[in-house]
ChimeraX commands (.cxc) that place a marker at each C-alpha (Angstrom):
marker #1 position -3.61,-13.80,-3.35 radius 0.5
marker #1 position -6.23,-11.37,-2.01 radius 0.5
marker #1 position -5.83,-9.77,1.43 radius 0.5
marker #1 position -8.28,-8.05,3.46 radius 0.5
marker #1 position -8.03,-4.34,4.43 radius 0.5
marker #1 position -7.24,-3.43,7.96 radius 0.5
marker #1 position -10.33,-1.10,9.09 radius 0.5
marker #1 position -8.19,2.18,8.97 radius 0.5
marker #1 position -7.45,1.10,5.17 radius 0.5
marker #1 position -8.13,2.42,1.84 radius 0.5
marker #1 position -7.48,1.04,-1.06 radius 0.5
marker #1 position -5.73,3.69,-4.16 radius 0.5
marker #1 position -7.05,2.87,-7.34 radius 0.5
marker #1 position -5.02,3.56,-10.15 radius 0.5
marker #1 position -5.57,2.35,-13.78 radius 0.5
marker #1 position -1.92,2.19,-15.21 radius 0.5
marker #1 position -1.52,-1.09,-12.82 radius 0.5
marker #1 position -4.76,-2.86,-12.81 radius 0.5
marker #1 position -2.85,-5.99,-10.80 radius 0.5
marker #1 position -1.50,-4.07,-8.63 radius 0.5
marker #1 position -3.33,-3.34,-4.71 radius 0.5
marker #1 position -1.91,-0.81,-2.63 radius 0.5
marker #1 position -3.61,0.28,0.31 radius 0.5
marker #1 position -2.76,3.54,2.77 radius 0.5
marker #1 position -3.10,2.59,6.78 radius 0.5
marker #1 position -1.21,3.62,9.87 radius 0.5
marker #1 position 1.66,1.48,10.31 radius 0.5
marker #1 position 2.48,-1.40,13.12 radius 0.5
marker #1 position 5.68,0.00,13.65 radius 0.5
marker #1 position 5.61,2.52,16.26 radius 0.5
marker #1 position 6.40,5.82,15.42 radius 0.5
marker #1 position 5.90,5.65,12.13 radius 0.5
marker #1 position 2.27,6.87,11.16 radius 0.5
marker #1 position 0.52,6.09,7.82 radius 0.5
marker #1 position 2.47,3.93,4.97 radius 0.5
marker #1 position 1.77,2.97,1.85 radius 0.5
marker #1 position 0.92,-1.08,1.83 radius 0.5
marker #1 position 1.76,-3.52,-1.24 radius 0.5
marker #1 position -1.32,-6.01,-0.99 radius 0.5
marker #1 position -1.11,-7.60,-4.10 radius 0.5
marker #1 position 1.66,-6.96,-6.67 radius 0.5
marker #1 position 2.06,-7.11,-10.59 radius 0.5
marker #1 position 3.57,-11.02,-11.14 radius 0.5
marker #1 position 1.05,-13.67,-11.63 radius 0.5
marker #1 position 1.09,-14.79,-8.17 radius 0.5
marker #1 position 0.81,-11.49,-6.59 radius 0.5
marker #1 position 3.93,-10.89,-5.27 radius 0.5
marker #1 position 6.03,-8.02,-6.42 radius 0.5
marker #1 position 9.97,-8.48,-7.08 radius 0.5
marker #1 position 13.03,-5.64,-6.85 radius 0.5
marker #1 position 12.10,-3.04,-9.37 radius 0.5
marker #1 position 8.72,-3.76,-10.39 radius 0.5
marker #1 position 6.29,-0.47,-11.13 radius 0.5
marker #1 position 4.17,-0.25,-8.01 radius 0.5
marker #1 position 2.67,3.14,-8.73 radius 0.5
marker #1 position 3.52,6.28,-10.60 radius 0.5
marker #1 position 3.40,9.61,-8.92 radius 0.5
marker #1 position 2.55,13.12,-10.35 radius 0.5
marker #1 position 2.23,15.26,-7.30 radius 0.5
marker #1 position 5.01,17.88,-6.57 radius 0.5
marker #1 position 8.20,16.75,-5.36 radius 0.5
marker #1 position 9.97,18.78,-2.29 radius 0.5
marker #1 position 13.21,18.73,-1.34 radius 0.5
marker #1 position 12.70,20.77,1.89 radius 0.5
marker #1 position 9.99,20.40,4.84 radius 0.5
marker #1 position 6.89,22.63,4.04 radius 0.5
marker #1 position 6.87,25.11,6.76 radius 0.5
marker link #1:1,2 radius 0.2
marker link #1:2,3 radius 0.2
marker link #1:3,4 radius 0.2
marker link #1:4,5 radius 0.2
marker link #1:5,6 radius 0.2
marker link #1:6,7 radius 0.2
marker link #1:7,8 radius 0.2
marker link #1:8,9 radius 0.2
marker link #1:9,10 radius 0.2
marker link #1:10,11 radius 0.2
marker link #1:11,12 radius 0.2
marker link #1:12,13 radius 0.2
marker link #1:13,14 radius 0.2
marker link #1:14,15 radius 0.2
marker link #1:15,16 radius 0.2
marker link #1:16,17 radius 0.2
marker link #1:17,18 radius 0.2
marker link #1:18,19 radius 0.2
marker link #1:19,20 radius 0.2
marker link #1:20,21 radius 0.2
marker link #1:21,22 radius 0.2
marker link #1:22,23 radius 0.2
marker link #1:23,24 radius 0.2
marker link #1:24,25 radius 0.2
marker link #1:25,26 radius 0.2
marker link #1:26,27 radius 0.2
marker link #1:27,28 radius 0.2
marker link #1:28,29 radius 0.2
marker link #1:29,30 radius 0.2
marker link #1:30,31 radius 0.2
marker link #1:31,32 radius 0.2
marker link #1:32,33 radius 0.2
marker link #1:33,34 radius 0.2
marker link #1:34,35 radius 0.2
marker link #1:35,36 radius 0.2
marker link #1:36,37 radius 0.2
marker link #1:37,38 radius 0.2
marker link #1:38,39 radius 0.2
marker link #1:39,40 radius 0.2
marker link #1:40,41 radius 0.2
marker link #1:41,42 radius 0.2
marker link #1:42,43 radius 0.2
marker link #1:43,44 radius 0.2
marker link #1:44,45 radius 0.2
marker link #1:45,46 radius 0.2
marker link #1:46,47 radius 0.2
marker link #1:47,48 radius 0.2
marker link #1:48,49 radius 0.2
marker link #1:49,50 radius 0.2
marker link #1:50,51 radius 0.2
marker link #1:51,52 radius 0.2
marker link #1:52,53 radius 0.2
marker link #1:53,54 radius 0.2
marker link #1:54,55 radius 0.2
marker link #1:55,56 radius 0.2
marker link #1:56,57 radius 0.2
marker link #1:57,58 radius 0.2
marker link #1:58,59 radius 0.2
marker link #1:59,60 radius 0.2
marker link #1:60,61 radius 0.2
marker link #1:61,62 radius 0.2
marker link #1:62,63 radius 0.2
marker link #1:63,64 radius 0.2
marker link #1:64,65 radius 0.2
marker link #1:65,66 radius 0.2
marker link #1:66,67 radius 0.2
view
């Protein structure tokens, strides 16, 4: 199950998941800016179920707006 990315779209590459396709693109619900997309997930088939690893992240974490 491939899908193909919206113009605005890139695609994340990450190792740790080879099955896994994310992609980062502004969102069709309004008001809510740029998400993170599941294109393809981990099972066979593509699809993702409750509590599969999407992604890890190592950034740092804030628990209060950056001002």
């Amino acid at each position: 199950m491939t899908n193909s990315l919206p113009d605005d779209a890139r695609e994340i590459p990450h190792s740790q998941m080879p099955n896994v396709q994310l992609r980062i693109g502004q969102s069709t619900i309004e008001g809510a800016g740029t998400g993170l997309f599941l294109m393809s997930g981990p099972q066979s088939d593509g699809t993702a179920r409750a509590r599969d690893r999407l992604g890890t992240y190592e950034g740092a974490r804030y628990t209060e707006p950056d001002t």
